[in-house]
C-alpha positions as CSV (number, residue, x, y, z in Angstrom):
1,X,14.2,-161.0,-306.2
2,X,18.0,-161.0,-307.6
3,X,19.3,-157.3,-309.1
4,X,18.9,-157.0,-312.9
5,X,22.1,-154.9,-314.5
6,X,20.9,-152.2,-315.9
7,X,17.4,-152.1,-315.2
8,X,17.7,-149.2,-311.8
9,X,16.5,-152.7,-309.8
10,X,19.5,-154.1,-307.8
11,X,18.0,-155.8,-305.3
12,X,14.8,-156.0,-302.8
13,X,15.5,-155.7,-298.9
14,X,14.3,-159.2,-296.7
15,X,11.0,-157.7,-294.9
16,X,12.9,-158.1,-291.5
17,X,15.0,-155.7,-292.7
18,X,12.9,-152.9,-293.2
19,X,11.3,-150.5,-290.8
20,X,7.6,-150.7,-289.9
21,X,5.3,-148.7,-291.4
22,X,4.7,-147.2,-288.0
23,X,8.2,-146.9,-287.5
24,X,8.5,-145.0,-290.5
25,X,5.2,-142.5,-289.8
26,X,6.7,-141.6,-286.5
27,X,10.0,-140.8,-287.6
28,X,8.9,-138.1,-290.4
29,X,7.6,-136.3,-287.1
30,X,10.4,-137.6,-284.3
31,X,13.1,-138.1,-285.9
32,X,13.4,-136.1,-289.2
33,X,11.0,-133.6,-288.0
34,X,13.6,-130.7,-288.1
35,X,15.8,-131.9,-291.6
36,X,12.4,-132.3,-293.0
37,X,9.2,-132.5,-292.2
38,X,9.7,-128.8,-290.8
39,X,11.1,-128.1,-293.8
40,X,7.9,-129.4,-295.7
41,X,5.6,-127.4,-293.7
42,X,7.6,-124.1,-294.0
43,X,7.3,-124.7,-297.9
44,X,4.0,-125.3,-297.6
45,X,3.4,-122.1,-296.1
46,X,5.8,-119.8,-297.7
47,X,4.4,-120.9,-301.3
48,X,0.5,-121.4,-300.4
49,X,1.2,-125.1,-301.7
50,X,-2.1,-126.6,-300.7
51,X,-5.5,-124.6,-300.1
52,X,-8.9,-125.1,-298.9
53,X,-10.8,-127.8,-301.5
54,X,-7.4,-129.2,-303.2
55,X,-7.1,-132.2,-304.8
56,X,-3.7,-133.5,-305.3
57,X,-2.3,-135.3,-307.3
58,X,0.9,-136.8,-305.7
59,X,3.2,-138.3,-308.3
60,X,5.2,-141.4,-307.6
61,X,8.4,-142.2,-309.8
62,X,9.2,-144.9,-307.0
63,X,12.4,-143.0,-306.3
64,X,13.2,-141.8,-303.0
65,X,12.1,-138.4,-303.5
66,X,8.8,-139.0,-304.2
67,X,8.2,-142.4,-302.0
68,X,9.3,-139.9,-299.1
69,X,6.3,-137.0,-300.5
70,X,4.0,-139.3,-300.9
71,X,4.3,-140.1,-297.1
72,X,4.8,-136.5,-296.0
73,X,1.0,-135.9,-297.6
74,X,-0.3,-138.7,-296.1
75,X,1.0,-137.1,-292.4
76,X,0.0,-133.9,-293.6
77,X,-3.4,-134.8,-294.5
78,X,-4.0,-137.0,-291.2
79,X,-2.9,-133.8,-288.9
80,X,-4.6,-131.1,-291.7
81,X,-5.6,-127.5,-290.9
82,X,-7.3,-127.5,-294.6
83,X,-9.7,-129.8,-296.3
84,X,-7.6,-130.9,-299.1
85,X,-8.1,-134.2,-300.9
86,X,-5.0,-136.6,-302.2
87,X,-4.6,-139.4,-305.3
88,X,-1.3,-140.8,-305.3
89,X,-0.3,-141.4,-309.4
90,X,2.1,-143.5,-310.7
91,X,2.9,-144.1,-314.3
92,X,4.5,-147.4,-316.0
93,X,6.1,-146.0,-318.8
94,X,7.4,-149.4,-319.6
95,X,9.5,-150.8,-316.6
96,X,11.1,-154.2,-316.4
97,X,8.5,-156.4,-314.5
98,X,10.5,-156.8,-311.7
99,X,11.0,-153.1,-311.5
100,X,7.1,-152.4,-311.5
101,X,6.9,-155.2,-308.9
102,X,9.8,-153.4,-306.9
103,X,7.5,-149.8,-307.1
104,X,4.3,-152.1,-306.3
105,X,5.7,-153.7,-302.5
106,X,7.1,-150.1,-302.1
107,X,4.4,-149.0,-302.1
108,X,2.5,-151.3,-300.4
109,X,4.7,-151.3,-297.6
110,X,4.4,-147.8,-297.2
111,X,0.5,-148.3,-297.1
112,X,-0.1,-146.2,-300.1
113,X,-2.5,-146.6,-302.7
114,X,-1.1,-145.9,-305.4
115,X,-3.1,-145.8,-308.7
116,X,-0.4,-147.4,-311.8
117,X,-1.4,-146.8,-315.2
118,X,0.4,-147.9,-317.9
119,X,2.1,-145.6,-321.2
120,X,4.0,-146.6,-324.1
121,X,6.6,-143.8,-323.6
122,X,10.2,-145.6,-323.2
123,X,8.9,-147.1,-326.5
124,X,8.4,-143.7,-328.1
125,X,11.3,-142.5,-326.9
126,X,13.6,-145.4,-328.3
127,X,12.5,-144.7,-331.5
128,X,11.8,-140.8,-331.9
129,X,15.0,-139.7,-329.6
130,X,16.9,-143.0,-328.8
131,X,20.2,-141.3,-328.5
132,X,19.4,-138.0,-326.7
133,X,16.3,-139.5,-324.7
134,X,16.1,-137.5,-321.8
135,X,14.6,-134.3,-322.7
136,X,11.8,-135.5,-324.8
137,X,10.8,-138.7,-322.2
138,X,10.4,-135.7,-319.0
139,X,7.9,-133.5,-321.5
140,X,6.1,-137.3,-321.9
141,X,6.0,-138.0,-318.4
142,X,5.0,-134.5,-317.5
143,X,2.1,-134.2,-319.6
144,X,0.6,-137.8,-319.0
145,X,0.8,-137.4,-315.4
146,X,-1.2,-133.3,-315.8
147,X,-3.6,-135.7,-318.1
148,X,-4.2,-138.6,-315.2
149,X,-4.5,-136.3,-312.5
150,X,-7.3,-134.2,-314.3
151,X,-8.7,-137.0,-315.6
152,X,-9.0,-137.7,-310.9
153,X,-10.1,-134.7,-310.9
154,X,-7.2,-133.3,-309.5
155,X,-6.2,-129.2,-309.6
156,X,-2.6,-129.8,-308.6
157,X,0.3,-131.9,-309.5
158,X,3.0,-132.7,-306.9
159,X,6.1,-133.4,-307.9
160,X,9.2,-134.6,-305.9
161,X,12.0,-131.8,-306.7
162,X,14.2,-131.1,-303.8
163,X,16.1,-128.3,-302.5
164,X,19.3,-129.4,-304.3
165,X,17.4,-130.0,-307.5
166,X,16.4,-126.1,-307.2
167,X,20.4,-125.3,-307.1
168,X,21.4,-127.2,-309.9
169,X,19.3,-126.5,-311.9
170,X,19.7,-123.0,-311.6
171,X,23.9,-123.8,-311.9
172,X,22.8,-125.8,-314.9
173,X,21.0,-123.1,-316.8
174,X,23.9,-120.4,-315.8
175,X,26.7,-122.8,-317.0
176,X,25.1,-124.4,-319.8
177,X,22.3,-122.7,-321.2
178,X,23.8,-118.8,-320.9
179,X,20.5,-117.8,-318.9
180,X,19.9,-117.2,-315.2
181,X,16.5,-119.4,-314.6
182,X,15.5,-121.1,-311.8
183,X,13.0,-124.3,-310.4
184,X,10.2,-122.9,-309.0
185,X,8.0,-124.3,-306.0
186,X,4.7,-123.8,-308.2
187,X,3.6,-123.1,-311.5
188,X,0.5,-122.9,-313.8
189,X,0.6,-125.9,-316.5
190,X,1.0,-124.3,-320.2
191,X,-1.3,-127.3,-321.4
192,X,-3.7,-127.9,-318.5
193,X,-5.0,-124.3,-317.8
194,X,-6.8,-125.8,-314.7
195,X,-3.8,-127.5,-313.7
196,X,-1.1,-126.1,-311.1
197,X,2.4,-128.3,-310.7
198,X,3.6,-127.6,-307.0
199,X,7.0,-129.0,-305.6
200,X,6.6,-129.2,-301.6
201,X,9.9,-130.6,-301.3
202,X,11.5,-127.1,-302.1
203,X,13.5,-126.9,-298.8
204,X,14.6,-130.4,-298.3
205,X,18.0,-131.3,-298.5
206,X,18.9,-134.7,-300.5
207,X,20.9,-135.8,-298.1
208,X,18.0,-136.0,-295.4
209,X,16.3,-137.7,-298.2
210,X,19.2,-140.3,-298.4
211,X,19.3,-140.6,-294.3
212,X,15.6,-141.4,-294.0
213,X,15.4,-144.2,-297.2
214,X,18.6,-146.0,-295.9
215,X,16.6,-145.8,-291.9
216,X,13.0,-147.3,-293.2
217,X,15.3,-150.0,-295.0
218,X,13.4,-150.0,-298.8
219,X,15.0,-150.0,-302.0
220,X,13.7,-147.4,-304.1
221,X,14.0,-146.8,-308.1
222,X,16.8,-145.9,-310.0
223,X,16.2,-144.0,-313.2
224,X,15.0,-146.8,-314.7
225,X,15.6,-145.6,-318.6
226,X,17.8,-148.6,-320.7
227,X,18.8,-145.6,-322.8
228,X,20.0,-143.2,-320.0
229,X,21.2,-146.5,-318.5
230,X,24.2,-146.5,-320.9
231,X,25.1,-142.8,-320.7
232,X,28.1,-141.3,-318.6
233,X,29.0,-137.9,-317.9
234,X,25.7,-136.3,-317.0
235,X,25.4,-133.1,-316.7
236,X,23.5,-132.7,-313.6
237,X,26.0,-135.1,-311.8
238,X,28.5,-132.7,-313.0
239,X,27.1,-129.8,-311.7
240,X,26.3,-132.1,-308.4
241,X,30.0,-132.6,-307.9
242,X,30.9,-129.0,-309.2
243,X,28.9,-127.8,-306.3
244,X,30.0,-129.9,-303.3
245,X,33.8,-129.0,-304.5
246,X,32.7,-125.4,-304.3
247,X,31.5,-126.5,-300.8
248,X,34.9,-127.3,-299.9
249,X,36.5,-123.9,-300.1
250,X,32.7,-121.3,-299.6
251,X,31.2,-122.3,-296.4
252,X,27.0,-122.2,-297.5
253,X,27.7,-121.6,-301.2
254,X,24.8,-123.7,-301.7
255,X,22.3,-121.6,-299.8
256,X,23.6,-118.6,-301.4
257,X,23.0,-120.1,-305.1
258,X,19.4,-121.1,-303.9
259,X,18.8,-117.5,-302.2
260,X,20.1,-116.0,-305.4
261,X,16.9,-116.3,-307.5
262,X,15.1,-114.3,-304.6
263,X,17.5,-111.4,-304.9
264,X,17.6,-110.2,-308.4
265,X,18.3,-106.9,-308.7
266,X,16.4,-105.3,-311.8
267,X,19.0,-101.9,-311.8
268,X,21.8,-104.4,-312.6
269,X,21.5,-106.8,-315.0
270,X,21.9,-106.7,-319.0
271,X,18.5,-108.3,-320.1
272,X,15.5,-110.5,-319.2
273,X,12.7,-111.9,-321.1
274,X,9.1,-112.2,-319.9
275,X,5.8,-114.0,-321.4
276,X,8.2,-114.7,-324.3
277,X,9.2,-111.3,-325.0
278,X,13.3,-110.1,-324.6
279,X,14.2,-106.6,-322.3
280,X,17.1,-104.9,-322.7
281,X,18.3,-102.9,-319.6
282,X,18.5,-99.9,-322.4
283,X,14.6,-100.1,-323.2
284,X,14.6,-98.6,-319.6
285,X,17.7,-96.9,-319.1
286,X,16.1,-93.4,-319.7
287,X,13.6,-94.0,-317.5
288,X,10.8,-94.8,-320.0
289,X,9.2,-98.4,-319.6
């Protein structure tokens, strides 16, 4: 397969190249079991990510994110100390064929079985919010893949966010959006009141997610938006090189933006909202709630 510009499809890695699938099992356990598998498991635990009688729906962009959660489930589910069920989801939202095909041998290499369903959305989204696309297409994505996974019979969504994707967002929300609000590692879906989204990737670093896609050899997705294609100056890869400059001169400045979300202190800040209603620090200032 030759690289399409444009499309998040460079190029497909020769079969020879690549790792073996058994290669790649045993390495989530040998060889990236402190950078991340240990990392996944501590999540797991800390957040009470998967329970007795799941059913999870585990959703695959094709990115490396979520190619490597998709495995971590399957290890997790082969070695369980719960009875928890998986489907592993991934929505079309109108690649390039190649790129579908890309996401299909992925996939298959990796021995998943992957359920594909096809949506219109990149369609919508070129002609309700061509210019300013991103926003609108992840509340499309989000909600079709809550509607799929009920319609498995699923009670859980997982999603591939990492541990860096918890910082900047938080750095983006400070910076950008004047409020202090975090990623969280599970939530209850505002739509799908049977549905919870989890994120089991919480405590894994990106750049053991880099290390173990360039060691199994595949070639995962790119955003894969024509829209977003064409855009420069994103915000989030701002605030991704805004933070490793910060790295430069605050040894673990990183950790302490991540830790800050756990350490609010109520007695000292101006405001907060809650269930959609805005605090002042005053309402409580004399002592009466």
């Amino acid at each position: 397969m030759s690289g399409i510009a444009g499309t998040g499809c460079e190029r497909i890695i020769p079969e020879e190249e690549r790792k073996t699938l058994e290669e790649i099992e045993r390495s989530l356990i040998k060889r990236y079991r402190k950078g991340i598998w240990s990392k996944f498991i501590k999540a797991i635990k800390d957040y009470n990510l998967v329970e007795e009688g799941d059913k999870i729906a585990v959703a695959i962009s094709g990115g490396k994110d979520s190619l490597l959660m998709a495995k971590l489930f399957q290890e997790l589910h082969k070695h369980r100390q719960v009875d928890f069920e998986l489907e592993f989801i991934a929505m079309d939202p109108g690649y390039h064929p190649q790129i579908r095909e890309l996401l299909e041998e992925n996939c298959k290499h990796l021995n998943i079985p992957v359920h594909i369903y096809e949506t219109k959305i990149f369609d919508i989204i070129d002609e309700k919010a061509k210019e300013y696309p991103c926003y609108l297409c992840a509340r499309m994505r989000r909600g079709s893949l809550y509607a799929k996974a009920r319609e498995l019979g699923c009670n859980k969504l997982a999603l591939g966010h990492h541990y860096n994707d918890v910082i900047e967002t938080t750095m983006l929300n400070v910076l950008y959006a004047g409020n202090f609000k975090t990623m969280l590692p599970k939530l209850k879906a505002d739509n799908f009141p049977d549905m919870e989204l989890i994120r089991p990737l919480y405590y894994v670093e990106e750049e053991y997610i880099k290390r173990f896609i360039r060691y199994t050899g595949l070639w995962p997705l790119n955003c894969a938006c024509m829209v977003a294609a064409k855009k420069v100056g994103n915000k989030r890869h701002e605030i991704k090189d805004l933070i490793a400059k910060l790295k430069e001169n605050f040894n673990d400045v990183d950790k302490s933006i991540f830790k800050a979300a756990a350490n609010v202190n109520m007695n000292s800040i101006l405001g907060w909202e809650k269930d959609g209603e805005k605090y002042s620090f005053l309402d409580v200032y004399d002592g009466e709630e």
